[in-house]
N, C-alpha and C positions, 0 to 999 in steps of 0.2 A: 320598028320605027325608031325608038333608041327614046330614054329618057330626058334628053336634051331637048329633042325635037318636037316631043308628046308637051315637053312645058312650054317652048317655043308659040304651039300651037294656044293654050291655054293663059298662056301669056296675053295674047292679041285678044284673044276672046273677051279676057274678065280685067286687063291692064295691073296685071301682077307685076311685082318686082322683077328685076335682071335676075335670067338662070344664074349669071357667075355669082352675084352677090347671094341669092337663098343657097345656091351651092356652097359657098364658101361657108355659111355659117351654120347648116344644116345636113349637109352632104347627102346632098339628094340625087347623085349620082349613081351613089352606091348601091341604088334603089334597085332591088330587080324586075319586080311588075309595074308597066307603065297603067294597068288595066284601070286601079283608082288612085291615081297617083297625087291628086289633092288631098285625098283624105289624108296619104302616107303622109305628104306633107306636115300637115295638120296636127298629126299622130306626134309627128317628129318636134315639132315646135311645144305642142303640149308637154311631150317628157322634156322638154328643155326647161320650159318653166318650173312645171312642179321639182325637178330638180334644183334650182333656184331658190324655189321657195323654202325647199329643207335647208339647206345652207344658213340661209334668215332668221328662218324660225327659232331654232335653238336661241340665239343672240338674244331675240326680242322675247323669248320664253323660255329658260337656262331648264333642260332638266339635271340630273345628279347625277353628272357626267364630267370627268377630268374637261374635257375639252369644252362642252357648252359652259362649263364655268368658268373658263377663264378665256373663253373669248366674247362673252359677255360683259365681261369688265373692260375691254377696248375701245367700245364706244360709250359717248357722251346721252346723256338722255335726248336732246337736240337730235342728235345723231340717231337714235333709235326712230324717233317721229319718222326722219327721212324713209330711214329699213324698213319702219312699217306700211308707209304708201306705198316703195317698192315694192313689196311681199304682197299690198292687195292687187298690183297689176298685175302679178303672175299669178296668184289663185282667182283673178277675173281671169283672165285667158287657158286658163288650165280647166277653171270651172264653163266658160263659154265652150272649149270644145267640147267637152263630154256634153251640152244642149246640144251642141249640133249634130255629135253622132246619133242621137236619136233618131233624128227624121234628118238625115243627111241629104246634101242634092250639093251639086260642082258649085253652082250659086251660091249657097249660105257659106260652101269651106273657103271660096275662093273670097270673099267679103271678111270674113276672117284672117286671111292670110294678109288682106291689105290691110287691116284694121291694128294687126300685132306688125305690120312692117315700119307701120309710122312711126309706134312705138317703139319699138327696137333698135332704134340708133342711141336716144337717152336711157335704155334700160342697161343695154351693153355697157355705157362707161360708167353709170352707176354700178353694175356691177366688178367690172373691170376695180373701182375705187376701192368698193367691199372686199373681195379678195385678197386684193395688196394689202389691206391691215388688217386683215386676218394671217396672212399670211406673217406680217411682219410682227404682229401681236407674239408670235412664236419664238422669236427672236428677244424678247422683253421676260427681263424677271421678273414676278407677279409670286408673291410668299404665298407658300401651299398653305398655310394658314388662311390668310387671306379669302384665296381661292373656293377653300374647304367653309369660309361660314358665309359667304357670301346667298342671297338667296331670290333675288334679283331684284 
């Protein structure tokens, strides 16, 4: 049947997002068994959050690490508040899938999928914004001194 078709179908069913748009940000193409293909779904948006959330976490809780120390000094305490609502919508949706894989059914993942799609347009440029000064934090001189007694 092809995995296009298989979400096609599930699509109509539970009124999921466009295959191109979960495709594009999920690659759920790539997918080879269409047999539970919500859950893969699922699966696949879960590792994206909790990945996410690692990213955060150090910022908002620096361990004694070159790098969580000094891209914990990039943001403004203001700024942390934001990171930390961020960080709780991706460990709710990280921690919601793992309830659902308990007693799974197309029903509960597919409620899921819509629930993280609404969400996902402002997590994306939130994140998108975090990146870019993380990334660009790198580019900023910050005295290892500094860095070294800082403790968050």
């Amino acid at each position: 049947m092809g995995i296009k078709t298989k979400y096609g179908e599930l699509q109509k069913k539970y009124n999921l997002p466009s295959y191109l748009d979960v495709n594009n940000d999920f690659e759920i193409s790539s997918l080879e068994d269409e047999k539970f293909l919500l859950r893969t779904i699922r699966r696949k948006i879960a590792e994206k959050a909790e990945a996410y959330a690692k990213i955060i976490e150090p910022v908002l809780m620096p361990e004694s690490t070159q790098a969580s120390l000094h891209e914990c000094q990039l943001f403004t305490e203001e700024e942390k508040k934001e990171l930390y609502n961020l960080f709780k919508k991706m460990m709710y949706f990280d921690r919601l899938s793992i309830e659902i894989s308990i007693n799974e059914t197309d029903e509960k993942t597919a409620n899921f999928i819509n629930e993280f799609w609404k969400e996902w347009g402002s997590i994306k440029s939130e994140l998108t914004n975090i990146i870019k000064k993380l990334k660009e934090g790198w580019t900023k001189e910050i005295s290892l001194k500094e860095e070294k007694s800082y403790l968050g």
